[in-house]
GUDRENBA-352673 format. One record per atom (N, C-alpha, C, O, CB): x, y, z; residue in one letter; atom name; residue number from 1. Coordinates in steps of 0.05 Angstrom, whole numbers, plus 5000, padded with zeros to 4 digits. Glycine has a CB too. Layout:
N
(site (X, Y, Z), 'A', 'CA', NUM) ...
This chain:
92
(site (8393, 2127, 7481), 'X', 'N', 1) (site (8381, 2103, 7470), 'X', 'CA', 1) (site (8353, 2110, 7459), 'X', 'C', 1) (site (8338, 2127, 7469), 'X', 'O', 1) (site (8379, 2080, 7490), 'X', 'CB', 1) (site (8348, 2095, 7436), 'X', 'N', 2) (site (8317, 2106, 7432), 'X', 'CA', 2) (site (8296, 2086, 7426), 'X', 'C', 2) (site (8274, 2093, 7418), 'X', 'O', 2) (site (8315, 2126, 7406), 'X', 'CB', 2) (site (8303, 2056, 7431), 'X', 'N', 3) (site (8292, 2028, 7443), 'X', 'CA', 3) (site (8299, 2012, 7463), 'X', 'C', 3) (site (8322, 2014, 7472), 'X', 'O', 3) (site (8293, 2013, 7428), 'X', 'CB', 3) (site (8282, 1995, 7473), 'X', 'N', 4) (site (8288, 1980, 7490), 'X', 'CA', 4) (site (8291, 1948, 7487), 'X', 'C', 4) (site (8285, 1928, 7500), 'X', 'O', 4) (site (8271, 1986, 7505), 'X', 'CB', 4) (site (8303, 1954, 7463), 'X', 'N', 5) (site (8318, 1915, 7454), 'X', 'CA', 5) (site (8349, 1933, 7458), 'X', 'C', 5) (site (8357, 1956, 7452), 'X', 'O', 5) (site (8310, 1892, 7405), 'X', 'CB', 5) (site (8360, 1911, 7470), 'X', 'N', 6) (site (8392, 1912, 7473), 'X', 'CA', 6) (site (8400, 1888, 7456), 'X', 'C', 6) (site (8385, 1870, 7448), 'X', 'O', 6) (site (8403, 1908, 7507), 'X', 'CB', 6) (site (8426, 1889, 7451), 'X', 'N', 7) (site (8446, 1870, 7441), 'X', 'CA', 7) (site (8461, 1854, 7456), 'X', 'C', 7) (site (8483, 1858, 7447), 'X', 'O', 7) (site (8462, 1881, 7429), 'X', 'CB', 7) (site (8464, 1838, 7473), 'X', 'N', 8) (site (8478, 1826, 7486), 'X', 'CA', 8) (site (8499, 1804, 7468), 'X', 'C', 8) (site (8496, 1783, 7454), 'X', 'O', 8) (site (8459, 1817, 7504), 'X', 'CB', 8) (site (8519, 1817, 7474), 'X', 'N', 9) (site (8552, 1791, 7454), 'X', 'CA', 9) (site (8567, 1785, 7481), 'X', 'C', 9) (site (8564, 1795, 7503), 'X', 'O', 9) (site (8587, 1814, 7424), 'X', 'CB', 9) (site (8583, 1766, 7474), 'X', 'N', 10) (site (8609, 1751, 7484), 'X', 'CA', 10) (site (8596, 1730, 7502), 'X', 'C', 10) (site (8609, 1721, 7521), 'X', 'O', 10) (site (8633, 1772, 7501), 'X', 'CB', 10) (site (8569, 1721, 7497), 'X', 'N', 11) (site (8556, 1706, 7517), 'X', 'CA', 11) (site (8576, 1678, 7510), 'X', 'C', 11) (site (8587, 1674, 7489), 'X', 'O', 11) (site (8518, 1703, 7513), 'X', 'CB', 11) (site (8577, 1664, 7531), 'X', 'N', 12) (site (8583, 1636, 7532), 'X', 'CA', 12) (site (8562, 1622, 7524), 'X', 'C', 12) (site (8538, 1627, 7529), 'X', 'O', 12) (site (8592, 1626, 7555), 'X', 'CB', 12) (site (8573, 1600, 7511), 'X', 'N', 13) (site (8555, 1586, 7492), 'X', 'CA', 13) (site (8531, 1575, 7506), 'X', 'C', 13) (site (8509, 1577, 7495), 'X', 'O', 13) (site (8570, 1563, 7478), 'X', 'CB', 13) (site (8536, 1561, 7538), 'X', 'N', 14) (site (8523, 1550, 7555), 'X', 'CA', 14) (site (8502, 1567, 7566), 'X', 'C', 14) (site (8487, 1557, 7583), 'X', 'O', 14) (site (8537, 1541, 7571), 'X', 'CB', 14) (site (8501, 1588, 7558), 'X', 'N', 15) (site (8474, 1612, 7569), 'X', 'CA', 15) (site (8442, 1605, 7549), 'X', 'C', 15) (site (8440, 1605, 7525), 'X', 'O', 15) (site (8488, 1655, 7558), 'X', 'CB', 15) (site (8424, 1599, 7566), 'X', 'N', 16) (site (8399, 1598, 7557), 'X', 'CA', 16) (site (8385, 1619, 7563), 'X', 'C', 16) (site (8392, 1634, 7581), 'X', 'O', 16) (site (8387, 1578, 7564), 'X', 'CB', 16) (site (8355, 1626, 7543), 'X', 'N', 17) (site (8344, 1649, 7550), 'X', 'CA', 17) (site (8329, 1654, 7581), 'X', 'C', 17) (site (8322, 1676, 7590), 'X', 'O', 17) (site (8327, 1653, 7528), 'X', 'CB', 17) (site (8326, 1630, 7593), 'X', 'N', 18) (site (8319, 1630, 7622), 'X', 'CA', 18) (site (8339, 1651, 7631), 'X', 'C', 18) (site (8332, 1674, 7637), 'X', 'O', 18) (site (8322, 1600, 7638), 'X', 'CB', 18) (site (8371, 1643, 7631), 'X', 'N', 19) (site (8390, 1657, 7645), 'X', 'CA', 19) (site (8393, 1688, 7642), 'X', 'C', 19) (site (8394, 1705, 7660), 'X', 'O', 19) (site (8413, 1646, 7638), 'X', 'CB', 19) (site (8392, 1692, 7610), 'X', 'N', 20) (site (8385, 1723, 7606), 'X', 'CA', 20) (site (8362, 1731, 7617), 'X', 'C', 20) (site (8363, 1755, 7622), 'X', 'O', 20) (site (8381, 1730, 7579), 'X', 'CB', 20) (site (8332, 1716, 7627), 'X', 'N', 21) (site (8317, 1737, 7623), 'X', 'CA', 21) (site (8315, 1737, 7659), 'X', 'C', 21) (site (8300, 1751, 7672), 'X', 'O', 21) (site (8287, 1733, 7599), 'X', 'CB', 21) (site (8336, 1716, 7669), 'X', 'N', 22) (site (8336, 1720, 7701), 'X', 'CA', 22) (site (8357, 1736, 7709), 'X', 'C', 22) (site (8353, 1746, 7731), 'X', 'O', 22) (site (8339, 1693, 7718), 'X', 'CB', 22) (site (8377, 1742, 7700), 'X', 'N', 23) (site (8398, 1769, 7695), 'X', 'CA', 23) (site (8382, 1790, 7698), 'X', 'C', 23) (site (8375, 1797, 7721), 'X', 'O', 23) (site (8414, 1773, 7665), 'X', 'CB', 23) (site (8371, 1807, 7672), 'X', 'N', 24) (site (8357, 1822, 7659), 'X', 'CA', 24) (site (8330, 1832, 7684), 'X', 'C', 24) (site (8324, 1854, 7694), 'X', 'O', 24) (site (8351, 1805, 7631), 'X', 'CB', 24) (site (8324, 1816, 7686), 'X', 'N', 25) (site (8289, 1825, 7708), 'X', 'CA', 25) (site (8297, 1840, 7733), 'X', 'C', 25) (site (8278, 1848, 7747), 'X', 'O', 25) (site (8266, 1792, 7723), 'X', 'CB', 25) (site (8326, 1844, 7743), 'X', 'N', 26) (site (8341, 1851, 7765), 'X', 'CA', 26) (site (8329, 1890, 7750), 'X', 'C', 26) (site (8314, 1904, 7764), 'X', 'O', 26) (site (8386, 1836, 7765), 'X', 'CB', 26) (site (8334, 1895, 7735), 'X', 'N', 27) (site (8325, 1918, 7725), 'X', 'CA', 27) (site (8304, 1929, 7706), 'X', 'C', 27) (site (8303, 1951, 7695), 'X', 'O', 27) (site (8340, 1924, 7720), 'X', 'CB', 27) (site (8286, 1906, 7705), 'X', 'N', 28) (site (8252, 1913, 7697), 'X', 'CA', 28) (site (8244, 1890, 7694), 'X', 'C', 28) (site (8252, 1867, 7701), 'X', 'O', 28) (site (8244, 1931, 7669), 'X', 'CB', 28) (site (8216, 1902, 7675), 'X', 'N', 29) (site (8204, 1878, 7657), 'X', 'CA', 29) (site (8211, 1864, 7632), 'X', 'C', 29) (site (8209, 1875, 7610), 'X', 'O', 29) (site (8184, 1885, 7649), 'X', 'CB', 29) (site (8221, 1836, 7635), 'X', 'N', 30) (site (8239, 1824, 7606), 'X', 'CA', 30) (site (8214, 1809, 7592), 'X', 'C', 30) (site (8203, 1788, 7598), 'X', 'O', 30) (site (8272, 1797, 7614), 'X', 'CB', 30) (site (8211, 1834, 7567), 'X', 'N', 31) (site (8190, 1830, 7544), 'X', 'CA', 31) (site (8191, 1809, 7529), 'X', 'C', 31) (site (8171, 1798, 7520), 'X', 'O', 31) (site (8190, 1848, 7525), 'X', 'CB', 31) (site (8233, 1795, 7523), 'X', 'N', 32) (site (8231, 1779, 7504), 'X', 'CA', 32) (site (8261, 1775, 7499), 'X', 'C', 32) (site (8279, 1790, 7492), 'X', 'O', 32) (site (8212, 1788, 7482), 'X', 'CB', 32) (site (8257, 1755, 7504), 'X', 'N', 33) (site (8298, 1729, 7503), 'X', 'CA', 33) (site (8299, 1722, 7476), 'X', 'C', 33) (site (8280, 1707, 7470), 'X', 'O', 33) (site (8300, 1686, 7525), 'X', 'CB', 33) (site (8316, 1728, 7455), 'X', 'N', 34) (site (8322, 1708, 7436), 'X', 'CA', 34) (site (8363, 1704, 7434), 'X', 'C', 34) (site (8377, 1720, 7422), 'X', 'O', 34) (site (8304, 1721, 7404), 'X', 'CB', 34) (site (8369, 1687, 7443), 'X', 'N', 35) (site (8403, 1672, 7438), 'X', 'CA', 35) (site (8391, 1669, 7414), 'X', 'C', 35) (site (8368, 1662, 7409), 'X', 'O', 35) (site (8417, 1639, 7457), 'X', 'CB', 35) (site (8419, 1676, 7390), 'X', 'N', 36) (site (8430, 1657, 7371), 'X', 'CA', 36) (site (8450, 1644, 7383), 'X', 'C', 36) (site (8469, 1648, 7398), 'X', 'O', 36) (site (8440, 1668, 7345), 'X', 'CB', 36) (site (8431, 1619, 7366), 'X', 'N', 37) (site (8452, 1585, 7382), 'X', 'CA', 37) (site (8476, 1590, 7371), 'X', 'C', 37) (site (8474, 1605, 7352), 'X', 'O', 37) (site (8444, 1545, 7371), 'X', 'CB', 37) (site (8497, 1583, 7378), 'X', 'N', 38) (site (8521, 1579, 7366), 'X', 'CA', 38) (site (8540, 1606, 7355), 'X', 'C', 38) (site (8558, 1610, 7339), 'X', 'O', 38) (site (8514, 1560, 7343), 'X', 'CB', 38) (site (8529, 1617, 7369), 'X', 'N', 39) (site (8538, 1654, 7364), 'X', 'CA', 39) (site (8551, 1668, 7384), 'X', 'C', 39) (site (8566, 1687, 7382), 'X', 'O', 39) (site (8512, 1675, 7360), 'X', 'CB', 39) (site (8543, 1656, 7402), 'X', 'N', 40) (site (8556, 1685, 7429), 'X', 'CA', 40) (site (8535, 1705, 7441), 'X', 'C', 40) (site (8537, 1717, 7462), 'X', 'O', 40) (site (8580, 1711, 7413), 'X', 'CB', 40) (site (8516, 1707, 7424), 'X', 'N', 41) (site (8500, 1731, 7425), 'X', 'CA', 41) (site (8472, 1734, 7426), 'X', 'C', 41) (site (8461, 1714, 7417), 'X', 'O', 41) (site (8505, 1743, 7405), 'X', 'CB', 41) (site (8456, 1753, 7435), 'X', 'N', 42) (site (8429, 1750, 7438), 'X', 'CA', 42) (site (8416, 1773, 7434), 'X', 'C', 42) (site (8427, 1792, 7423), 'X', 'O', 42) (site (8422, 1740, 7461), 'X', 'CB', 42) (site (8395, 1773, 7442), 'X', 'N', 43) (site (8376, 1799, 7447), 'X', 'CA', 43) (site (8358, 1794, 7468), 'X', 'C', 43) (site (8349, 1772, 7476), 'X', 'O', 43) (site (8358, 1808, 7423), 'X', 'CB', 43) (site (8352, 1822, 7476), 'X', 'N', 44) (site (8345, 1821, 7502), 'X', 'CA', 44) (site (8313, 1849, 7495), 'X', 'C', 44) (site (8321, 1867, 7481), 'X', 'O', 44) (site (8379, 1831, 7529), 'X', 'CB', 44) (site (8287, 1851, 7502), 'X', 'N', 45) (site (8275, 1871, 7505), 'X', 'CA', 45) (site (8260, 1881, 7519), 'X', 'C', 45) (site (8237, 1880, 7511), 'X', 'O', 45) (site (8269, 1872, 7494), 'X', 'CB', 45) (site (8262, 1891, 7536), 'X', 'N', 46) (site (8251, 1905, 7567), 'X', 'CA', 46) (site (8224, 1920, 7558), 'X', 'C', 46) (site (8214, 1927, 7537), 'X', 'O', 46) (site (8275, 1931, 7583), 'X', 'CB', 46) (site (8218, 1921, 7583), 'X', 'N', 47) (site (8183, 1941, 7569), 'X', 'CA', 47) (site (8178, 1967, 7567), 'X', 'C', 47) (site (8157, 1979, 7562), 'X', 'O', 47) (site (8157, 1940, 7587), 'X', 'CB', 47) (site (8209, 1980, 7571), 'X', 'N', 48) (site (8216, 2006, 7572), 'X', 'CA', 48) (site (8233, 2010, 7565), 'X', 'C', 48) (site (8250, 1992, 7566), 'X', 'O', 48) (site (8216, 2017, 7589), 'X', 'CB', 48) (site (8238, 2041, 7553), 'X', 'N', 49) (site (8273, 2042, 7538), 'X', 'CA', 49) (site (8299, 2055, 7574), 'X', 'C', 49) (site (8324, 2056, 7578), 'X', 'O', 49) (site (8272, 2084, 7498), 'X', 'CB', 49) (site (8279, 2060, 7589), 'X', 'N', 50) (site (8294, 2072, 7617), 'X', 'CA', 50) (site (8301, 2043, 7626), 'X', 'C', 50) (site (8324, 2039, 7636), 'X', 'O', 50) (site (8272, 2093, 7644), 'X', 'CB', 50) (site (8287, 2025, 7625), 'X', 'N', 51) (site (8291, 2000, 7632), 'X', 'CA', 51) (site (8326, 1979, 7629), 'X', 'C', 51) (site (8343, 1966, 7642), 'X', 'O', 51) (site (8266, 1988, 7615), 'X', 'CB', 51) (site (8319, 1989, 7600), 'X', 'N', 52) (site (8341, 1985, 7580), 'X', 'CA', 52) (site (8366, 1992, 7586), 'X', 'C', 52) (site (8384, 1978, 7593), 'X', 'O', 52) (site (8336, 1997, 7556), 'X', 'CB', 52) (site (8364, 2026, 7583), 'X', 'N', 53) (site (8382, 2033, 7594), 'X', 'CA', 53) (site (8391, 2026, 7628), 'X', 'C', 53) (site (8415, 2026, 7631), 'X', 'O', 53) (site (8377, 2055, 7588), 'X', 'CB', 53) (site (8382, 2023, 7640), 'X', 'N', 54) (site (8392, 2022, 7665), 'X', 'CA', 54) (site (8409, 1995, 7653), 'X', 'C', 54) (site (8434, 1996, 7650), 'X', 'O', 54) (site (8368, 2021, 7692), 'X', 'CB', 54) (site (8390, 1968, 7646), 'X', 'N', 55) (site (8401, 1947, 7642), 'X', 'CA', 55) (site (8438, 1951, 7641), 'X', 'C', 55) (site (8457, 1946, 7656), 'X', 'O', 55) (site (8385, 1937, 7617), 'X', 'CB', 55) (site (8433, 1964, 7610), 'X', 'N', 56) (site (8456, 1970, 7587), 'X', 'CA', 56) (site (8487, 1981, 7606), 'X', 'C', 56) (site (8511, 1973, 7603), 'X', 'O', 56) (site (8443, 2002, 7562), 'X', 'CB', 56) (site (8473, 2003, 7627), 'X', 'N', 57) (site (8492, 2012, 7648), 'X', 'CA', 57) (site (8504, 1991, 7668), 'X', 'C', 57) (site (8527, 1984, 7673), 'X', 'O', 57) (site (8478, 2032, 7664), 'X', 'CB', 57) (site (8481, 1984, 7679), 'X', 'N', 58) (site (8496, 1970, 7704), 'X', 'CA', 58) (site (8511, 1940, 7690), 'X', 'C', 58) (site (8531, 1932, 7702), 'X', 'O', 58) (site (8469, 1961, 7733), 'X', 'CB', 58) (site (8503, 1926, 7669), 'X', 'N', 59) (site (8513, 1899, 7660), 'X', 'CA', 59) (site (8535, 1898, 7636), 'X', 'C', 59) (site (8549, 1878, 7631), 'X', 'O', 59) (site (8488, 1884, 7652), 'X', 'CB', 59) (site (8535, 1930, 7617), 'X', 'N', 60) (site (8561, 1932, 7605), 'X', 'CA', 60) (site (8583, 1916, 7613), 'X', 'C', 60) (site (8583, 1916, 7638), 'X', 'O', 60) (site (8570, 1956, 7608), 'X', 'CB', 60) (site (8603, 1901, 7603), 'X', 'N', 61) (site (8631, 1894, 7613), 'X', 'CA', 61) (site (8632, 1884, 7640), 'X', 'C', 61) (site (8651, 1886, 7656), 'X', 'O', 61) (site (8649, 1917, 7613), 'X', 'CB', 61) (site (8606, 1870, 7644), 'X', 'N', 62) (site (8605, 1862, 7680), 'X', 'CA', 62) (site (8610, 1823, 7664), 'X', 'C', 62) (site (8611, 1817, 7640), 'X', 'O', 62) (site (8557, 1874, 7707), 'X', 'CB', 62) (site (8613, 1803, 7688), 'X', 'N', 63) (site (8624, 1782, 7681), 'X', 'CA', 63) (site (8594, 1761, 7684), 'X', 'C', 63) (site (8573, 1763, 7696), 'X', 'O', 63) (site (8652, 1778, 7700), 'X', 'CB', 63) (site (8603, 1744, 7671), 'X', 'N', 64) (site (8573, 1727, 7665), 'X', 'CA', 64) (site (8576, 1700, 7657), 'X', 'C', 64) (site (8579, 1696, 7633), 'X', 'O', 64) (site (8554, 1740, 7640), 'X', 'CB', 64) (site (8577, 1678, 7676), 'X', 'N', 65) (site (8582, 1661, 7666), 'X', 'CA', 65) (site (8611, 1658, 7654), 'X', 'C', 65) (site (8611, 1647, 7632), 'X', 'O', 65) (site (8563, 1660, 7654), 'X', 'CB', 65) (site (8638, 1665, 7664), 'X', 'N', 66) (site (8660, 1674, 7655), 'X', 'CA', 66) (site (8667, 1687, 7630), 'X', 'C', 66) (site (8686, 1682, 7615), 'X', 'O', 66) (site (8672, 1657, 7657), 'X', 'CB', 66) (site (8648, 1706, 7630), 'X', 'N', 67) (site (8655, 1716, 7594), 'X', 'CA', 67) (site (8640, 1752, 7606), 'X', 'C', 67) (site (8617, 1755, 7615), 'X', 'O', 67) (site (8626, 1690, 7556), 'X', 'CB', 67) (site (8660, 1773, 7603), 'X', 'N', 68) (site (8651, 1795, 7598), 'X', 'CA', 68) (site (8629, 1806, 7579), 'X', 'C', 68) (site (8634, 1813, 7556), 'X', 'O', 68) (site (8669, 1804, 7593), 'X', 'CB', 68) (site (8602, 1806, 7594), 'X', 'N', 69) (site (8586, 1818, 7573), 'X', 'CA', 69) (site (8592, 1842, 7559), 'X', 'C', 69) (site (8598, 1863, 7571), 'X', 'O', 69) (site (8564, 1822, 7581), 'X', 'CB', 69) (site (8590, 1840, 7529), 'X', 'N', 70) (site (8582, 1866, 7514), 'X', 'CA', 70) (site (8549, 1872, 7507), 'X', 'C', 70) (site (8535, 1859, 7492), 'X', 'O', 70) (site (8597, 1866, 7485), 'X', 'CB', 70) (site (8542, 1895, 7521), 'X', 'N', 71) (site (8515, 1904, 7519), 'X', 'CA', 71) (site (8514, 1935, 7503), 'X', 'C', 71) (site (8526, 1955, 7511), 'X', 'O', 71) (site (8504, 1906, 7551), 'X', 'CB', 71) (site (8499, 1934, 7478), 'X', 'N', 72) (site (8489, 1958, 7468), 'X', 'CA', 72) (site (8462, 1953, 7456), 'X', 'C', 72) (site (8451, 1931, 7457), 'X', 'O', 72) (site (8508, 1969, 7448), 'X', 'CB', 72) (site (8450, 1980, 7444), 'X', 'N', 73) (site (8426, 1981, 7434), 'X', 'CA', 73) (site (8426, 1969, 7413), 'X', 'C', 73) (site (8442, 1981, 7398), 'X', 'O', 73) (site (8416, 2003, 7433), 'X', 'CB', 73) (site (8412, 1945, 7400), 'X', 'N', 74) (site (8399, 1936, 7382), 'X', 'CA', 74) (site (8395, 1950, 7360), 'X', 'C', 74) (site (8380, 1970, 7359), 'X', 'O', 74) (site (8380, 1930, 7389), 'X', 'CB', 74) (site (8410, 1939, 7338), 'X', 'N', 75) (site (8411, 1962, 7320), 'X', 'CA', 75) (site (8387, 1950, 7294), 'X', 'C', 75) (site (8392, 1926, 7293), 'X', 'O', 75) (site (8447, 1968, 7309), 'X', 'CB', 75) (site (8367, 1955, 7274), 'X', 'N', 76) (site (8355, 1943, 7256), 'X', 'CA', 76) (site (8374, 1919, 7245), 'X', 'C', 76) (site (8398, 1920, 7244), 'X', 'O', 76) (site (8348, 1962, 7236), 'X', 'CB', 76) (site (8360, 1900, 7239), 'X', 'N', 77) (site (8366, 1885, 7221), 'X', 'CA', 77) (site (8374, 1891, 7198), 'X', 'C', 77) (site (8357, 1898, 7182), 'X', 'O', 77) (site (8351, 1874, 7218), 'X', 'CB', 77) (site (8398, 1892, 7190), 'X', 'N', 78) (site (8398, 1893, 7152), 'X', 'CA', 78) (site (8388, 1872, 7133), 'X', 'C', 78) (site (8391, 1848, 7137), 'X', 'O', 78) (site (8427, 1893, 7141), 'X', 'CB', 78) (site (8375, 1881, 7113), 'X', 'N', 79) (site (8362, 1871, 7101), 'X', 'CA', 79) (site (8388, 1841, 7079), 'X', 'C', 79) (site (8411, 1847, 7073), 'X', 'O', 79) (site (8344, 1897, 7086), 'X', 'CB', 79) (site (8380, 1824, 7075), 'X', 'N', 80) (site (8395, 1809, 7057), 'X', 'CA', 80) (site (8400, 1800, 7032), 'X', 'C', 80) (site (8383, 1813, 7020), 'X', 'O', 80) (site (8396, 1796, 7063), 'X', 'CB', 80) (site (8407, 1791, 7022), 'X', 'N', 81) (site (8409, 1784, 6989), 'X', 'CA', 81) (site (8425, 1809, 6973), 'X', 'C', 81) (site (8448, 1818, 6971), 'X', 'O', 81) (site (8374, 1782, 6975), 'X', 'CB', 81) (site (8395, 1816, 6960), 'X', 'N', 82) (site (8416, 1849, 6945), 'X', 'CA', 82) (site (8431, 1865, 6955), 'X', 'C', 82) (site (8436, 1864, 6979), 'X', 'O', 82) (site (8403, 1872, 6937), 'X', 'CB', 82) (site (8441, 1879, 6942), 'X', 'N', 83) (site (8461, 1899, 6958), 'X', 'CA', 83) (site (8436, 1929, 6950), 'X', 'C', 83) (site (8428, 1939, 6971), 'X', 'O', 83) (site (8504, 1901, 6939), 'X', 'CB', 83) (site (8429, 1936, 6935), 'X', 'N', 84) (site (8416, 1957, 6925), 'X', 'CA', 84) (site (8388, 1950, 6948), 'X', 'C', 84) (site (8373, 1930, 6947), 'X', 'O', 84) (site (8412, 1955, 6888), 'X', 'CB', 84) (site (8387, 1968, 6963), 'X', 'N', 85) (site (8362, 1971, 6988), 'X', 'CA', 85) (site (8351, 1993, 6982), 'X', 'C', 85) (site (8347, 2008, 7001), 'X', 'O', 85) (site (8371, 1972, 7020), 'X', 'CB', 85) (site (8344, 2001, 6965), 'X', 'N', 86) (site (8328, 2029, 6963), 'X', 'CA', 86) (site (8295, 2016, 6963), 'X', 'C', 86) (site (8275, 2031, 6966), 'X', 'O', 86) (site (8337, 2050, 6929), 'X', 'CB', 86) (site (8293, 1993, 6961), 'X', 'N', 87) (site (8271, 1985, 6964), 'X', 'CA', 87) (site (8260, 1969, 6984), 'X', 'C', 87) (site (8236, 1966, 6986), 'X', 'O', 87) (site (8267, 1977, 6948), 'X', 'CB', 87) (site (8275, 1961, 6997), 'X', 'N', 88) (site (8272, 1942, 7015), 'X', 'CA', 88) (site (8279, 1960, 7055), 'X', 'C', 88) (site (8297, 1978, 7057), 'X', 'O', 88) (site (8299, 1914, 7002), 'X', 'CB', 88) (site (8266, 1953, 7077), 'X', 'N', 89) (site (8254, 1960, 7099), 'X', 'CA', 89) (site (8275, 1946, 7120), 'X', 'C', 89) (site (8281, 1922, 7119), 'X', 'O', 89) (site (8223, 1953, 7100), 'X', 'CB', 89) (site (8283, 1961, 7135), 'X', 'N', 90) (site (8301, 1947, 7158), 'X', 'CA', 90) (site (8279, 1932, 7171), 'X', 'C', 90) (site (8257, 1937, 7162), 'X', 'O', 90) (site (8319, 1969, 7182), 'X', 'CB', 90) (site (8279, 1919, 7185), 'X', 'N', 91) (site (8270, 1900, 7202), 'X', 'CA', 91) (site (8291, 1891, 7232), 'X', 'C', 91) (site (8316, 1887, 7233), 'X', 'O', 91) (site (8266, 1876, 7182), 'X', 'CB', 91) (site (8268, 1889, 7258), 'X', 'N', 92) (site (8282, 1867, 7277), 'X', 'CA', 92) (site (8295, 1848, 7262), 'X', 'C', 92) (site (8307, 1829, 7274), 'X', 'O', 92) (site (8262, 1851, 7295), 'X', 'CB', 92) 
């Protein structure tokens, strides 16, 4: 891994960022909760990338609220609109 934002999917809809970031603190400091509403999915960012990882290990495919989490590293944002990005900057 070479950050410490994870990806968290398959969340049940009923998960708030309280719940992630009271999950999550079991294996560090939780920098920062954001759920997309109506998605399944979130982000999660610890204050360390060892942090992360541990997270990423022990909560992979573990059960949550009846829904198997999928946990990986946070990948940039792709940029939107154009298709031609030679000018334009990934982003969170």
């Amino acid at each position: 891994m070479q950050g410490s934002k994870l990806f968290v999917g398959n969340l049940n809809y009923t998960v708030e960022n309280a719940d992630l970031e009271e999950l999550f603190s079991k294996f560090g400091t939780v920098k920062d909760v954001k759920i997309v509403e109506r998605r399944g999915f979130g982000f999660v960012e610890m204050s360390s990338q060892s942090e992360a990882e541990k997270a990423k290990e022990e909560l992979n495919n573990t059960s949550f609220k009846g829904r198997n989490l999928n946990i990986d590293e946070a990948k940039p944002r792709r940029s939107g609109g154009k298709r031609d990005s030679r000018n334009q900057r990934n982003r969170w």
